[in-house]
DRENVEXDREN-222546 format. One line per field, with one value per residue (C-alpha): y, z, x. Coordinates in steps of 0.25 Angstrom, whole numbers. Each point is the difference from the previous one (the first is absolute). Layout:
<sites>
north = Y:...
up = Z:...
east = X:...
</sites>
This chain:
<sites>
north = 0:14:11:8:-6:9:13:-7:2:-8:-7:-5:-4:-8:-5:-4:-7:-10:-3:-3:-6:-12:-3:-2:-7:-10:-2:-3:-10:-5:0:0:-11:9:7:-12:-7:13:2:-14:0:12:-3:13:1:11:3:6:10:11:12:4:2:-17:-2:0:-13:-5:-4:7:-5:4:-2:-13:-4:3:-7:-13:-3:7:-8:-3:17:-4:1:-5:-11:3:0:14:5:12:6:-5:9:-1:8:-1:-8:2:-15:3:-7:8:-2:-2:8:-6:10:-4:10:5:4:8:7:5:4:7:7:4:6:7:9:0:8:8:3:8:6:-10:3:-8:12:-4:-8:-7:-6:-11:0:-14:-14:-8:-14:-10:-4:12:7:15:2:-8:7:13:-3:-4:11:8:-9:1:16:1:9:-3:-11:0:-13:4:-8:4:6:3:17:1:-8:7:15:-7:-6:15:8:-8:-3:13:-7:9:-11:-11:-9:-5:-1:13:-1:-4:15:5:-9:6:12:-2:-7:13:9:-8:0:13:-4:12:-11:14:4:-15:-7:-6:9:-11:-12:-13:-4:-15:-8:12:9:17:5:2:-5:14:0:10:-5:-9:3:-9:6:15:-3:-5:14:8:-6:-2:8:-11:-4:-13:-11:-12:-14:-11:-14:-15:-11:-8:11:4:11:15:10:15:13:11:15:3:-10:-4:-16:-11:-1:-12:-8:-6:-9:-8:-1:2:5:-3:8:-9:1:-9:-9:-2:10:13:14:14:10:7:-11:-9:-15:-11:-1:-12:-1:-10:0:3:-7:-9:-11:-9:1:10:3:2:11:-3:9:7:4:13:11:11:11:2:14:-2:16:5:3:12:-8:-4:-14:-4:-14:-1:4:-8:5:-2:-11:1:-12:-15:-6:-11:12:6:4:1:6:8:1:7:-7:4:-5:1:11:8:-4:4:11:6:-7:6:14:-1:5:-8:-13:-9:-12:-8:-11:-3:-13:-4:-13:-4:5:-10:3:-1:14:6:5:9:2:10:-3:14:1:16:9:7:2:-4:-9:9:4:-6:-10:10:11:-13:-5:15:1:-13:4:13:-6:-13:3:-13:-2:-12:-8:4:-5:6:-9:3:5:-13:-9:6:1:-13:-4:8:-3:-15:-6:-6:10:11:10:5:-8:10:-9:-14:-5:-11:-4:-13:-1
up = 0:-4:-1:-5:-12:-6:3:-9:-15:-11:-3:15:2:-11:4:12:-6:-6:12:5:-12:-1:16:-6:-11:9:10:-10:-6:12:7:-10:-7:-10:-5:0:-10:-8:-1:-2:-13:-5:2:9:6:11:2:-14:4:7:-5:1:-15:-1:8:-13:-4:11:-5:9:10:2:8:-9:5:14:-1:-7:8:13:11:-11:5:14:4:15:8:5:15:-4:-7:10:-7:-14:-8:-12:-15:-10:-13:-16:1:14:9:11:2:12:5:13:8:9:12:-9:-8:9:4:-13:-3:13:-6:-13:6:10:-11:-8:9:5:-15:2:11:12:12:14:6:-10:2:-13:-1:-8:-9:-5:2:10:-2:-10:-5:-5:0:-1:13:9:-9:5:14:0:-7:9:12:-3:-4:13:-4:7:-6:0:-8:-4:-12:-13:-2:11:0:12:7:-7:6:15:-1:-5:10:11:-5:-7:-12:-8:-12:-6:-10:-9:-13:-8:-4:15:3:-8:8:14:-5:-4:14:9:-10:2:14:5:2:-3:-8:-5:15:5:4:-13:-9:-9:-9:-4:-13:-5:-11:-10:-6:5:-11:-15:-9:4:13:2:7:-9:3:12:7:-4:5:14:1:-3:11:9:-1:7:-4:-12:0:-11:1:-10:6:-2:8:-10:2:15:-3:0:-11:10:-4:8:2:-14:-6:-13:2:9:3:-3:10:-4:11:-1:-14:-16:-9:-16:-8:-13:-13:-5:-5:12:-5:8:-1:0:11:-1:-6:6:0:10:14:3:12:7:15:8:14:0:8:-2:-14:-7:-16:-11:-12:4:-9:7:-10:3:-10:5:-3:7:2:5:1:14:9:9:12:-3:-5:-11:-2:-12:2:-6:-5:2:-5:-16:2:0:-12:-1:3:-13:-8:-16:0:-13:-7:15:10:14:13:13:7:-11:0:14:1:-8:11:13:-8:-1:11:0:-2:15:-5:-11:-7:-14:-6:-12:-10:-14:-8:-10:-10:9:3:11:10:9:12:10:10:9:14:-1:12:2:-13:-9:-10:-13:-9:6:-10:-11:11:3:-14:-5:13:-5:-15:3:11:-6:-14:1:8:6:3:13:9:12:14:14:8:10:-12:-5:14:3:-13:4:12:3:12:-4:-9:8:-12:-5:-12:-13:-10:-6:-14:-3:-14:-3:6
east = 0:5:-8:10:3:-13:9:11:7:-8:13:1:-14:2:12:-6:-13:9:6:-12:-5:10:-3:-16:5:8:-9:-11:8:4:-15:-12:-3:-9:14:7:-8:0:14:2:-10:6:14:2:14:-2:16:-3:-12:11:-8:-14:0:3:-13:-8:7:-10:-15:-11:-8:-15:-13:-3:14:-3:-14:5:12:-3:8:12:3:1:14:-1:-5:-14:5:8:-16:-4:-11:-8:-7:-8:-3:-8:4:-2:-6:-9:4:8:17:5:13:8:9:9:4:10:-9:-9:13:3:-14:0:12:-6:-14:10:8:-13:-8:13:0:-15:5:-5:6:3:-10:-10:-15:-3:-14:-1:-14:6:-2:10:-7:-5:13:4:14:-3:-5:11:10:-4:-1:14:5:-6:3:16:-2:-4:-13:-14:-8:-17:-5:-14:0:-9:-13:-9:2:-9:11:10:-5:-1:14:5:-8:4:15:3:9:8:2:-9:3:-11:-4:-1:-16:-5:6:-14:-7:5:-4:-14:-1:6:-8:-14:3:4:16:10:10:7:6:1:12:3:12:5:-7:12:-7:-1:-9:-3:9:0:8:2:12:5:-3:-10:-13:-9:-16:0:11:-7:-12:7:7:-13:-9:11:14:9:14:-1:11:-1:6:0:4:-5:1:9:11:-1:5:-6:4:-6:-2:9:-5:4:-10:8:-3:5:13:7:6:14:3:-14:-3:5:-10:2:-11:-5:-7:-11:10:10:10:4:-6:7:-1:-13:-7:-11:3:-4:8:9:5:12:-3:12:1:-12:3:-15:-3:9:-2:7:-4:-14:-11:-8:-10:3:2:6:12:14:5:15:5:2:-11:1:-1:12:0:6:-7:-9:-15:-13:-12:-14:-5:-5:-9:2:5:-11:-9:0:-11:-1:-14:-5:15:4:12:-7:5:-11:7:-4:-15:0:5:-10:-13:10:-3:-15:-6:-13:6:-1:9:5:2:8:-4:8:-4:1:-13:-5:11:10:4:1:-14:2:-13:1:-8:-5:-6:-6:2:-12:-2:-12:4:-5:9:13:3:-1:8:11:2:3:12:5:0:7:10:3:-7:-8:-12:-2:-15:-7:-10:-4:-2:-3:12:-1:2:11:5:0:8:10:4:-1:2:13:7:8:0:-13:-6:-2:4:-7:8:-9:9:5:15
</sites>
């Protein structure tokens, strides 16, 4: 661990990550049966991968890997197994990560610079709007982050705003984490209930699940629409279970900053070959310091920019950007490439519209359907589909189908009992 590597020259952090990247690649070899059988087939000689570039004579690895082989990427006995946790998969069924107590270390250690990154402090009371249980990482994460930080710690869990406004009436938090939509939600609850959020306790907001920001880093519609009800101070992360590792935001809000010591990032094009700075391919990452069930250029799915120029908070370690879309995500709908991020943006914008669904199938051609599924706030429902599809077309320039539904439908699709971030997208094609 090294937190100051980030503060480093290009050409020592790079140094450094292969250093590090021959001890993964050793210890692979040396522990995963998964790896092994891959090098084997392949004929991959790892004292010939000395610099990160040679990495891309190694095939990837990708949730289908993960589902299919799952305990081949255990690299421990099951005595040393602390904690399991699961994620979803591209064939249903969840995958199953182990972490040993290693591991929990080390992801104590990333949540730890991450929210000292946005500014957390020791002094700090972070409320945690997220959920801690149900075999999910996200929650535990944050708590030992925060634990090690040595910052106050309330674990509320998500949803429930009623509960939320007790536990910050009565604990007077500075911080909460949760994701950036259930913001909206707090507000409509202190403003129906006579609760002056605007002078509370509450300065700050850490961000998960949806993206805040633009390619150029200014607010997207989402974020603008936080900041006009409520004027509180936004940070953005972008992590994934697969990585344990968090990318933060630090006061300056140009994208998450990468951590050298826990993880190597390539950026790809749809054909597996590397993309220039600036340009938007899919993140692959190398874990660095997994002990349980390290991986190796592992897809994420995850399209995103790189930004690698200093930041004015002084580290010198590359940035990422929000995230595009997911690559499997795409939409080809009426001659337009569109990626869900963009659809909704233009539903945070609309004032009337309660919540949301994007459903995206094949129509009986086989191109692409897009419905856009509306619970209406207050709001009779004539003339909307005519007012939405005229925002769409001058956003996006197409207009997707609409139907409207009662907000509680639409409610419960997108918050499911087991899913910790909020359901706004249903691809029913074929895979």
């Amino acid at each position: 661990m090294n937190v100051e590597i980030e503060y480093k020259s290009k050409e020592e952090i790079k140094s450094f990550q292969e250093e590090q990247m021959q001890t993964a690649l050793q210890y692979l070899s040396g522990h995963s049966p998964f790896y092994q059988s891959m090098f084997k087939e392949y004929g991959i000689d790892i004292a010939q991968i000395r610099y990160l570039e040679d990495l891309q004579q190694i095939p990837f690895t990708d949730k289908k890997d993960l589902q299919l082989h799952n305990q081949d990427f255990l690299c421990v006995p099951s005595p040393k197994v602390i904690d399991y946790i699961t994620t979803s998969g591209t064939l249903g069924d969840p995958v199953t990560f182990a972490m040993t107590d290693k591991d929990l270390d080390r992801l104590a250690y990333n949540e730890k610079i991450s929210f000292l990154c946005t500014g957390t402090q020791p002094d700090d009371i972070v409320q945690l709007m997220t959920t801690i249980d149900k075999r999910f990482m996200a929650g535990l994460a944050y708590f030992l982050g925060l634990r090690e930080l040595g910052a106050g710690i309330v674990r509320v869990g998500n949803g429930i705003p009623e509960l939320q406004w007790d536990t910050i009436q009565r604990i007077r938090p500075n911080t909460i984490m949760c994701v950036p939509s259930f913001i909206l939600h707090i507000i409509k609850y202190a403003e129906e209930h006579g609760i002056d959020y605007r002078n509370s306790s509450v300065k700050k907001v850490v961000c998960i699940g949806e993206n805040l920001r633009e390619q150029d880093f200014s607010l997207n519609l989402l974020g603008q629409h936080i900041k006009a009800k409520w004027d509180i101070d936004l940070y953005s992360t972008y992590a994934s279970t697969e990585m344990a590792t968090t990318f933060a935001e630090c006061e300056y809000g140009c994208g998450g900053h990468h951590h050298p010591e826990l993880i190597i990032c390539e950026l790809v094009d749809g054909n597996g070959l590397p993309v220039g700075e600036g340009q938007v391919g899919e993140l692959v990452i190398t874990t660095l310091g997994v002990e349980g069930m390290p991986l190796l250029r592992f897809k994420t799915g995850d399209l995103v920019s790189i930004h690698t120029e200093p930041c004015q908070c002084g580290r010198t370690s590359m940035r990422v950007s929000p995230v595009v879309g997911r690559a499997n995500h795409m939409i080809k709908y009426k001659g337009t490439t569109l990626y869900p991020p963009a659809i909704y943006d233009v539903l945070d914008n609309t004032p009337y519209v309660e919540n949301y669904v994007v459903e995206v199938s094949y129509s009986e051609s086989g191109t692409d359907a897009i419905l856009v599924r509306i619970g209406l706030r207050n709001q009779s429902a004539e003339g909307v589909i005519k007012d939405l599809k005229d925002r769409f077309r001058a956003k996006i320039r197409v207009a997707p189908d609409i139907e409207i539904c009662p907000a509680d439908v639409i409610r419960k699709i997108n918050f499911p009992d087991m899913s910790r971030k909020p359901v706004k997208f249903i691809d029913k094609r074929k895979k």
